[in-house]
N, C-alpha and C positions, 0 to 999 in steps of 0.2 A: 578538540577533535581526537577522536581515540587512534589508537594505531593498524586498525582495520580500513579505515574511512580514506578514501580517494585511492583506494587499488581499482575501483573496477569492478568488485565484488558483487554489489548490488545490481550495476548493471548485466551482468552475464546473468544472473538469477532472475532477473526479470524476463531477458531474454529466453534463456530455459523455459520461464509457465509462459510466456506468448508463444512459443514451439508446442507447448501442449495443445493448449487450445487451438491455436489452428489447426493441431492434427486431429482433433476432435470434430475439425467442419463448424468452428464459429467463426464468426466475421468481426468481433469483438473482443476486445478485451479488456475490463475494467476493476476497478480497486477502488479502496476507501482512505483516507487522509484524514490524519487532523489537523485544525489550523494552528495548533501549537508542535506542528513539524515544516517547518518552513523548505528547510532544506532537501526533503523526501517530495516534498510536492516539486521544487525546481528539479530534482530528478527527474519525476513522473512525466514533467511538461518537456523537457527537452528533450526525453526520449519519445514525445509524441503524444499524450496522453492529455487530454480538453476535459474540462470541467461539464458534468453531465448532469449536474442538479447536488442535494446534500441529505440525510438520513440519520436519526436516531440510531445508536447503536451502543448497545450493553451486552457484557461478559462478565465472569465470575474469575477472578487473582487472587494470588493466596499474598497476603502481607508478610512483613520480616517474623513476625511472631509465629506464623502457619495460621491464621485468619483468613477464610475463603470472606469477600468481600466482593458485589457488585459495582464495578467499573462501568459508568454512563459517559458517552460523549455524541457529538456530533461529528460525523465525516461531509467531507465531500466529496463526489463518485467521482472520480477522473476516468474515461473511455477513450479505447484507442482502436480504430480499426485496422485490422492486421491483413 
């Protein structure tokens, strides 16, 4: 566990974009997970946030050498209504 992890941090940042969005007039709020974050998902869920189906998702990461590299995974949409 790094020396960030268990302040809270994350939780208040969450908080902050579910303040956005509902000022926006959504009734939602949702994110993506991977299943090799176990612990970000037990966030997501206790702060409220149910499993809403799952999705392909790819991006482009530079590696240690500066190599732009396409990143594939699967998420699962966690949705929470606000």
């Amino acid at each position: 566990m790094g020396p960030l992890q268990g302040l809270g941090i994350a939780t208040m940042l969450i908080g902050a974009g579910e303040q956005r969005v509902h000022a926006r007039g959504l009734a939602f709020a949702a994110l993506g997970v991977e299943d090799n974050n176990p612990r970000a998902r037990r966030l997501y869920q206790r702060l409220g946030y149910r499993a809403a189906g799952r999705r392909h998702a790819s991006w482009e990461t530079e590696d240690d050498t500066g190599v732009l590299r396409v990143y594939e995974t699967t998420l699962t949409i966690l949705r929470k209504r606000l």
